[in-house]
N, C-alpha and C positions, 0 to 999 in steps of 0.2 A: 504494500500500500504506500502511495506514493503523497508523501507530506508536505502543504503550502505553508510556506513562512509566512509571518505575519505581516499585515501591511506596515506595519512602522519597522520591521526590520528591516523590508525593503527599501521603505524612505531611507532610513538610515545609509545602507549602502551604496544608494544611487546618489547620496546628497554627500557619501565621500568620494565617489569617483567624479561625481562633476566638479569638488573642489581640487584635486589631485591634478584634473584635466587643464581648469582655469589657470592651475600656479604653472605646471609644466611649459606651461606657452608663454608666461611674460619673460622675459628678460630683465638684470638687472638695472640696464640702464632706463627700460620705460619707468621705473620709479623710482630714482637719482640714487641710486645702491652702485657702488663700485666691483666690477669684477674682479676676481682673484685671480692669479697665475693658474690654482689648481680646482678650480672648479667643476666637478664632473655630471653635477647635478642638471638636468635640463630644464632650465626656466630658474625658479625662486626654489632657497630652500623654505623646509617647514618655520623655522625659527625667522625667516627675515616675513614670510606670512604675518605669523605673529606680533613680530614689530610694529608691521605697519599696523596690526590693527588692535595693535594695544590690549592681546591677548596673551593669557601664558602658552610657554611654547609646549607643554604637556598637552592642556587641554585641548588647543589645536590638532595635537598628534592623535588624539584619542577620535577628534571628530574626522580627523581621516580614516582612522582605523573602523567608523563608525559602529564606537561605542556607545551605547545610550546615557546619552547627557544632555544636560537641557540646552538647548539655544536660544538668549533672548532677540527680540526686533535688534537691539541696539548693536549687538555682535554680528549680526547679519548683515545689516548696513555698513557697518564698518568693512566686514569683509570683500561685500560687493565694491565697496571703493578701494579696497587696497588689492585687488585682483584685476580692477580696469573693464569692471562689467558692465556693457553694455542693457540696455532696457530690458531686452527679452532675455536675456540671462539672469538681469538681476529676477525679472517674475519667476523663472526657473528655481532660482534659490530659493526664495521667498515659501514657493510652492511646495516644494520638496521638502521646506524644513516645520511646513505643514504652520507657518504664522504669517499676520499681516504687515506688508510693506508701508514702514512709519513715515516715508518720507513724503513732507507736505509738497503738495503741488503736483505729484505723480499722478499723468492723468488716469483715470478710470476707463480700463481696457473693455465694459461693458459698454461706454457711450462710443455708441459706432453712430458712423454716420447715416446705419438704417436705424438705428432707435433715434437718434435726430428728427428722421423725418416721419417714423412713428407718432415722438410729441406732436408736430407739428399737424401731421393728421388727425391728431386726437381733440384737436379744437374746432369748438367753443369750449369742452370739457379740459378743463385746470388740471393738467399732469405733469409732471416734474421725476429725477432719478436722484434720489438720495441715498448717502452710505449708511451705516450704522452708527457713524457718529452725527449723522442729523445736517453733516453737508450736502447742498444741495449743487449735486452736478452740474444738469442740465436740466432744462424746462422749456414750455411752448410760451406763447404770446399771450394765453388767457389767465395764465398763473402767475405769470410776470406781473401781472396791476392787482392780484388774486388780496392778496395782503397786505402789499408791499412795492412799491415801484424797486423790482429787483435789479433791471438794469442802471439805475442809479448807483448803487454799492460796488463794492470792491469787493473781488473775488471772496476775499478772505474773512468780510462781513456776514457770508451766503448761507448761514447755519441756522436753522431752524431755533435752538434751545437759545441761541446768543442772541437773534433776533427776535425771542419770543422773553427773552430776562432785559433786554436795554432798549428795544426801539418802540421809540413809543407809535409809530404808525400801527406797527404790527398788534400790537397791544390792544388800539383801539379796535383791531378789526376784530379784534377775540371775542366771542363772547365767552364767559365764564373763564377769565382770566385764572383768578385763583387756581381751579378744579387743571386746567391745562398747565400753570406753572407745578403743580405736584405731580401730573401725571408724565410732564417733562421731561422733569428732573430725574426718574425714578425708574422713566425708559433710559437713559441715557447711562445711567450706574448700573441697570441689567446689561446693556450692548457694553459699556466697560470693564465689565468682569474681566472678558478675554482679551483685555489689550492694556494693561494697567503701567505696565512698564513704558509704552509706546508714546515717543517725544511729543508727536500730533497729537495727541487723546490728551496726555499732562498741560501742556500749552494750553486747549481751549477749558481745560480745567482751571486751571491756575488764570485765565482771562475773568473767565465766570463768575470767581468768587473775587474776583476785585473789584469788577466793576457794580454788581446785583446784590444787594444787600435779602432781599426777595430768594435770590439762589441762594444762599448760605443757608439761609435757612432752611429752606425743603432738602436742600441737598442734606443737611445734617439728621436728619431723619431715616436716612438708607432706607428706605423705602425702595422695591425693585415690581417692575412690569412686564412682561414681553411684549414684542410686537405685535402689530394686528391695526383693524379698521375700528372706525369709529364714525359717529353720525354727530355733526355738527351746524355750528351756525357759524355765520361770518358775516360781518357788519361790514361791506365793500364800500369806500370811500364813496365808488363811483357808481355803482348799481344799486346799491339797498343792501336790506337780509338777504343772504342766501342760505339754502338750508339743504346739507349735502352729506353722502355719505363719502368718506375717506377710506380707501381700500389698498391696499400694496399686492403689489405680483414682484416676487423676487427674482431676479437675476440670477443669482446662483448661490454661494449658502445662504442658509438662512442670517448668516452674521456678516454675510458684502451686501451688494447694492440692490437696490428695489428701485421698481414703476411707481410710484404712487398717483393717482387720480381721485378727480371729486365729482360724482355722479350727483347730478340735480335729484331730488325729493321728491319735488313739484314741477307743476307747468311755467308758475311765477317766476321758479329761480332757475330752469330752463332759459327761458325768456331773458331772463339779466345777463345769464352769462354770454347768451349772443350778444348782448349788447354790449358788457365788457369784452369781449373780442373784439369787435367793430369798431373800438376806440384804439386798439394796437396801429403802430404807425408806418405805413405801407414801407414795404423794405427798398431801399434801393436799385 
């Protein structure tokens, strides 16, 4: 009887051969290491690995050997830059060491430019792709005035919980502001279970409780929720009440990025949001 390994032994082995692979191929001078007369190693050795990424050189040794030890985001990243890896390799690693890629601004390999024009067909109906930490990828033209004049913001404003604790536009279009600042906060501490170490996730932490006197509070509560839909209201600057169900379709786990949309109630708030469409500004 022929016996399967486990899938995490696997990762492990695959995620030491593609490190072994990576080092074999750089050279010492692509990252300012001086070569020896006697050098016989092809590429880097394990210890100048290490160096560069401010790991000990055991530990290193063992994750080539792939031994089961933990990898945190932050050893990862580091590794992918002191190996010279390109995007699809760094998701490679990332993948294989089965955690999420912390570094801010990395775009989301989900927003393809058919899910682009997905949103965009999906209006008058308010859809948008958000991750687990409540950043909002991408979105169509009727979600964009939905809340919030989105295109006025900087990228880095585009967060649901940070827009839903400090702006006060967004605030007014709430209704039942309180009931949504706890139910926020309380998602956002479940989806950060599994990324606590992770620079991105600490940052919009550490933003939260400086600016939201509001977060500190519920947040200190630990209170936790999982994902899922919810039927709301929404007080639209420019339409009225809307009164809509909020539903997600996920992307791929359940802890990366999701569809989110808001299906009209009524005929009323049908009606508005054609008309909140029909105010977006003809594209160039």
């Amino acid at each position: 009887m022929t016996s399967v390994a486990p899938e995490s032994d696997i990762r492990r082995h695959e995620l030491a051969e593609f490190l072994r692979s990576r080092r074999e191929r750089i050279t010492p001078e692509q990252v300012g290491l001086v070569r020896g007369p006697r050098r016989r190693t092809p590429g880097l050795r394990r210890e100048e690995v290490a160096q560069l990424s401010a790991v000990g050189v055991t530990w290193y040794t063992w994750l080539e050997q792939a031994r089961e030890i933990q990898v945190s985001a932050q050893v990862l990243d580091a590794l992918a830059r002191a190996l010279l890896l390109d995007s699809s390799e760094r998701r490679h690693l990332f993948s294989l060491a089965g955690s999420a890629d912390p570094a801010p601004n990395t775009p989301c390999p989900s927003v393809t430019p058919a899910l682009r024009a997905m949103l965009d067909r999906l209006d008058p109906l308010p859809a948008c792709v958000q991750n687990s930490r409540y950043d909002i990828l991408a979105y169509n033209a009727t979600y964009a005035r939905l809340l919030v004049d989105l295109d006025r913001l900087e990228p880095a404003e585009r967060n649901c919980v940070w827009l839903a604790f400090t702006n006060p536009q967004w605030q007014a279009a709430v209704v039942d502001m309180p009931d949504v600042h706890r139910l926020l906060a309380a998602k956002l501490r479940a989806s950060m279970a599994d990324h606590l170490a992770e620079p991105a996730w600490k940052t919009l932490l550490a933003r939260l409780e400086a600016a939201s006197p509001e977060f500190r509070e519920v947040w200190a509560r630990h209170e936790v929720v999982g994902p899922g839909g919810k039927e709301k209201y929404i007080r639209n600057a420019h339409v009225g009440l809307l009164h809509l169900m909020h539903t997600d379709l996920w992307l791929g786990p359940a802890a990366g990025p999701r569809l989110v949309t808001y299906v009209p109630q009524d005929e009323e708030t049908r009606l508005r949001l054609e008309r909140l469409y029909a105010l977006a500004p003809v594209p160039a």
